[in-house]
C-alpha positions in Angstrom: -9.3 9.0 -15.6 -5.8 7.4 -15.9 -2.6 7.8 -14.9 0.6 5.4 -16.1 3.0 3.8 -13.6 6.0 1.9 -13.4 6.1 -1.2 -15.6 7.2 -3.4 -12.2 3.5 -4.0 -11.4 1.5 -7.0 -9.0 -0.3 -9.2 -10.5 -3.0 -7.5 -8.5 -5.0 -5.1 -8.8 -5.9 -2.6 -5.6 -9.4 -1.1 -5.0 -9.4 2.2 -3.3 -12.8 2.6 -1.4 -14.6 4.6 1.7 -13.8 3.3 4.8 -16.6 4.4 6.7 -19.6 3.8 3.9 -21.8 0.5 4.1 -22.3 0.7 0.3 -18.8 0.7 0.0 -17.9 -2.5 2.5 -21.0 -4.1 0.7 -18.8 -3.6 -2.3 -16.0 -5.5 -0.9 -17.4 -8.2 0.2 -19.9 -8.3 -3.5 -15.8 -8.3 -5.3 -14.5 -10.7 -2.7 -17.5 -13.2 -3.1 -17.3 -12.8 -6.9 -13.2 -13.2 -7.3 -12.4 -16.8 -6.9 -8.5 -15.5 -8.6 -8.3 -13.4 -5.4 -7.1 -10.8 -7.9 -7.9 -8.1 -5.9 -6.4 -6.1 -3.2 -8.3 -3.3 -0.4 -7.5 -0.6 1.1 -9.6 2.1 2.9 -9.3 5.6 1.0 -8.6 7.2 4.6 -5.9 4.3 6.0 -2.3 5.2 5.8 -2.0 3.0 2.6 -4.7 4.6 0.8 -3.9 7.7 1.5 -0.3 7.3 0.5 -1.3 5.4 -3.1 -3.6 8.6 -3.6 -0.9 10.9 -2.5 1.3 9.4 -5.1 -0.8 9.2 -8.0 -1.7 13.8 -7.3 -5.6 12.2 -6.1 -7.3 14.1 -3.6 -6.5 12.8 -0.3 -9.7 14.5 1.3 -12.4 13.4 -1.0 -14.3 9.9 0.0 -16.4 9.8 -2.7 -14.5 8.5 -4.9 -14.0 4.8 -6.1 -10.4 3.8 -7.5 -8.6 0.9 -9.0 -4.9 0.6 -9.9 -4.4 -1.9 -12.4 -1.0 -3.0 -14.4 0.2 0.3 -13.7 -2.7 2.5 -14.6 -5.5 4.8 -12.4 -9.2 4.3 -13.4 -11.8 6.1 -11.2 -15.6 6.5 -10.8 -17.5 4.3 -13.2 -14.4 3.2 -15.5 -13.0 1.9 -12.5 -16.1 -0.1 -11.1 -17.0 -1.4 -14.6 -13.4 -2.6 -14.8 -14.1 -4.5 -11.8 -17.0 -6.1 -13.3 -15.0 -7.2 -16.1 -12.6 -9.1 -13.6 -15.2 -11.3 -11.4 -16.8 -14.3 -12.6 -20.3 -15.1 -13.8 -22.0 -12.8 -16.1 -20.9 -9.3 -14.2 -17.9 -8.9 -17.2 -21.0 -8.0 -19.4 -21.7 -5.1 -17.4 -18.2 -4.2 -18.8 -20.5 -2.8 -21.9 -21.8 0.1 -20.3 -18.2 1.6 -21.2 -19.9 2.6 -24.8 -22.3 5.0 -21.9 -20.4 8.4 -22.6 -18.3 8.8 -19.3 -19.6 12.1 -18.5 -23.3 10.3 -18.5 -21.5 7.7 -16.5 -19.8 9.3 -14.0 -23.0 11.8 -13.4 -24.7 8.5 -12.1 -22.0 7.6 -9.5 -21.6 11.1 -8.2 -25.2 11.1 -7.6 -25.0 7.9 -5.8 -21.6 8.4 -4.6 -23.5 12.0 -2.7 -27.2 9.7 -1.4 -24.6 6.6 -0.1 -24.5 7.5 3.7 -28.1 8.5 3.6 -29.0 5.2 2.0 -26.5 2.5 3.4 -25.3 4.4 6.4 -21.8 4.4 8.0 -19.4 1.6 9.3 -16.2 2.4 11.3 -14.2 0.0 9.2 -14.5 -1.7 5.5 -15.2 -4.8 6.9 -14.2 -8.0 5.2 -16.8 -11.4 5.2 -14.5 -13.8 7.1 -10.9 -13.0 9.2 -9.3 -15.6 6.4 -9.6 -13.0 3.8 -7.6 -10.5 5.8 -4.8 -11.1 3.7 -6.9 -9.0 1.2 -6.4 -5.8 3.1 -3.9 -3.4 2.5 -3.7 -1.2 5.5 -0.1 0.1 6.2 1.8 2.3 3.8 4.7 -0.5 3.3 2.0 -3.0 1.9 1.2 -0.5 -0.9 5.0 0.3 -2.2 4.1 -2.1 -5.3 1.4 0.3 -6.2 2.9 3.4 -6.9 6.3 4.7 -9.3 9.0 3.6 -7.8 10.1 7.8 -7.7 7.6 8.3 -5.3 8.4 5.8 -2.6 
């Protein structure tokens, strides 16, 4: 799924993930370990910035289970988004970027089966936790931090 933006973009892109899921601050730290750009920017779906990025975009605010990216102006979700991930980190993950032939229906069946077994499986954190307090500068946590994210007309 995708929505346009404003052309005034970061050079960034922001990942969107649960807070409070060990899958998901696994995740992180898999992206952080894996993007030697340091194109990537986090927020927790359920801190003040996340919520206002998915308030702005008309995404459910309420729904953790969920996986978002917001790239050069444009919302992917779900599978698209993760695969567009892989495309970004270095190594051979880009290649995974060929699953996006997979029907997206078939896709995103996948990750809202896993998306539903992740607490059960990983368990829960308080925080998305980030490997080392240097890459702090990753995290976007306050609303202010996310302004480049969103239209302009919804600041």
């Amino acid at each position: 799924m995708m929505h346009a933006s404003n052309k005034q973009q970061p050079r960034q892109a922001l990942l969107l993930v649960d807070g409070q899921c060990q899958l998901c601050s696994n995740i992180t730290k898999f992206v952080i370990a894996r993007d030697q750009a340091a194109y990537f920017r986090f927020a927790s779906l359920q801190s003040p910035a996340g919520q206002y990025v998915l308030q702005a975009h008309s995404l459910s605010t309420s729904d953790p289970d969920t996986f978002v990216m917001i790239e050069g102006g444009r919302i992917y979700t779900k599978s698209e988004a993760a695969l567009r991930v892989l495309r970004r980190l270095n190594g051979l993950w880009p290649l995974l970027y060929g699953l996006m032939l997979v029907p997206a229906l078939l896709r995103n069946r996948i990750y809202d089966w896993i998306a539903a077994k992740r607490y059960g499986w990983f368990g829960r954190v308080e925080y998305c936790l980030l490997p080392n307090p240097n890459q702090a500068i990753l995290l976007i946590e306050e609303r202010e931090e996310a302004f480049p994210y969103v239209k302009e007309a919804e600041r």
